[in-house]
C-alpha positions in Angstrom: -2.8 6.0 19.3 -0.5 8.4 20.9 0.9 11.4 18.9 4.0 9.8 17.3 6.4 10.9 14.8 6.5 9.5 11.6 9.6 8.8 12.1 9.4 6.8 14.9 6.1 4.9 12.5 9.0 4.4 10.5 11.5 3.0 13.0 8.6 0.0 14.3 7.0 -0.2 10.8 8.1 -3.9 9.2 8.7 -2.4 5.6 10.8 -0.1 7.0 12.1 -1.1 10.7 15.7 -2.5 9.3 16.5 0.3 7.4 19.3 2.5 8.6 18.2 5.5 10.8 19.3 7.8 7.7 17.2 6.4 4.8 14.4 6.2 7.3 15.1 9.9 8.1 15.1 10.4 4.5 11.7 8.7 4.1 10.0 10.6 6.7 11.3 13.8 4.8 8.4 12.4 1.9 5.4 11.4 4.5 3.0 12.6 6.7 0.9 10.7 9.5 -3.2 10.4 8.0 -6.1 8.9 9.5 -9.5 7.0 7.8 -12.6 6.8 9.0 -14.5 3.5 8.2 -15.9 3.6 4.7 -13.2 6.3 3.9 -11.1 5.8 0.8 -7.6 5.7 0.6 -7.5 5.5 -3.1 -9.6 4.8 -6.0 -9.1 3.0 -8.8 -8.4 4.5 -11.7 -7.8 8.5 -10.0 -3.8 9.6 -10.2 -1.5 7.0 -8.0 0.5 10.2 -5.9 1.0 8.3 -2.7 1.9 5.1 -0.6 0.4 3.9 2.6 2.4 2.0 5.0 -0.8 1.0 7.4 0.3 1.6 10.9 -3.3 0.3 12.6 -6.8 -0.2 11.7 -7.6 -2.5 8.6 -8.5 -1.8 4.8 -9.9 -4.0 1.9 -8.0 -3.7 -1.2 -10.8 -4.2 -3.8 -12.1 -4.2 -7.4 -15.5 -2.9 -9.0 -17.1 -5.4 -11.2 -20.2 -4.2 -13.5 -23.2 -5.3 -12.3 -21.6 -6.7 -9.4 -20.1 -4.0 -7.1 -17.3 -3.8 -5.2 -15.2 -7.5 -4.6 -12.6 -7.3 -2.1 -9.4 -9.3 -3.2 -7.6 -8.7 0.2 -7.6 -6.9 3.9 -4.7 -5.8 5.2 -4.1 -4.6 8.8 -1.4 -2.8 10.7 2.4 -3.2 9.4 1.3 -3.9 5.7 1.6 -1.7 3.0 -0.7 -0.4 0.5 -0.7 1.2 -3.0 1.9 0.5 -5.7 0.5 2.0 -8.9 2.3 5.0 -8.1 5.8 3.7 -9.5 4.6 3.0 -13.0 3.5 5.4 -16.1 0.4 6.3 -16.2 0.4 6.2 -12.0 -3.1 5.3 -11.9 -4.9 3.3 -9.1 -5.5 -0.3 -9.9 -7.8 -1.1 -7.1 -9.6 0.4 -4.5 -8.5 0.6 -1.1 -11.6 1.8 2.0 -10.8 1.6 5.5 -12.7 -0.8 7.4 -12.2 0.7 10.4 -10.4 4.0 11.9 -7.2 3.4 10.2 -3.7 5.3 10.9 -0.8 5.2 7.9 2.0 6.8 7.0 1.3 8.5 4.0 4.6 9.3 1.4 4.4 11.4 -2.0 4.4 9.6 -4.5 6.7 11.7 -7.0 9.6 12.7 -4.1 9.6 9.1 -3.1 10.2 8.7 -7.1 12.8 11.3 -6.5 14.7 9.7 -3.6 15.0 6.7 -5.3 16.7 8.6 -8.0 18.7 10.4 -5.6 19.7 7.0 -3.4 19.8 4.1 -5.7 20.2 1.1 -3.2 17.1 2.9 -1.0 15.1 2.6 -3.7 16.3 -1.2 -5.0 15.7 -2.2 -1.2 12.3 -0.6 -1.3 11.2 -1.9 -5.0 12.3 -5.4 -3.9 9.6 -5.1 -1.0 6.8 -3.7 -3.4 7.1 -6.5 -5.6 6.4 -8.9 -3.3 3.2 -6.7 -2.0 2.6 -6.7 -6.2 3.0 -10.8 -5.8 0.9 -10.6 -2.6 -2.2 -9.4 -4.4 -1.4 -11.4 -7.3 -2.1 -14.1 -5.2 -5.1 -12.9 -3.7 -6.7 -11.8 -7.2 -6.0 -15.6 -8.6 -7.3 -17.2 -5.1 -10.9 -14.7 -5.8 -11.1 -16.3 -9.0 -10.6 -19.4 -7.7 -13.8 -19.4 -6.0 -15.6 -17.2 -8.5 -15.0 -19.8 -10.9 -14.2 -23.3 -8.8 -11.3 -25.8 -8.5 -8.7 -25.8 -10.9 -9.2 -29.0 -13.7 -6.2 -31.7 -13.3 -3.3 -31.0 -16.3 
């Protein structure tokens, strides 16, 4: 990938492509451009939630430990999804665990001036929650379709 800005990640990224060239301006003042190896580890769950990942390239499997089982993935996401939520509710700890599968690029925000902005701009941040909650409702989804097959067909009502 070429050296780009991370605002110009920001002006081609779908979470935040149709925002207005000031709140993505405003964004970019709260992120930095970070890359993963494979096997590297974006977060971890349970450690402090202090960023966000909008996943420019590469791929990473959102996952949860089970004792005695080890690590279950619940769902991959590639370039132009978005990763980690925790960070917008008390105690801002890490749910799951997120590795990179392979060399991964994101945009990276902190976590408590993104909190901050969406203070200081109140229809940034609505726009913005509205879109977490339906990454939140996206690995809903994938944690009931895991158990699904951990545990077979749902029984007719």
């Amino acid at each position: 990938m070429s050296d780009r800005s991370v605002l110009e990640l920001l002006a081609t990224h779908p979470f935040t492509a149709d925002l207005s060239e000031d709140q993505q301006a405003q964004l970019a003042a709260c992120a930095r451009i970070a890359h993963f190896e494979p096997d590297e580890y974006l977060l971890r769950e349970g450690q402090p939630a202090t960023a966000f990942y909008l996943i420019v390239s590469g791929l990473v499997s959102i996952e949860v430990f089970v004792p005695g089982h080890g690590p279950r993935p619940l769902q991959t996401v590639e370039g132009g999804s978005a990763v980690g939520w925790s960070w917008m509710l008390a105690p801002s700890r890490w749910e799951f665990d997120a590795r990179a599968l392979e060399r991964t690029t994101a945009v990276v925000f902190d976590a408590e001036r993104l909190r901050a902005l969406f203070l200081e701009d109140c229809c940034l941040g609505l726009r913005l929650v509205q879109r977490l909650l339906f990454i939140v409702t996206e690995r809903l989804r994938a944690a009931r379709l895991q158990l699904l097959d951990l545990y077979g067909p749902p029984r007719e009502r």
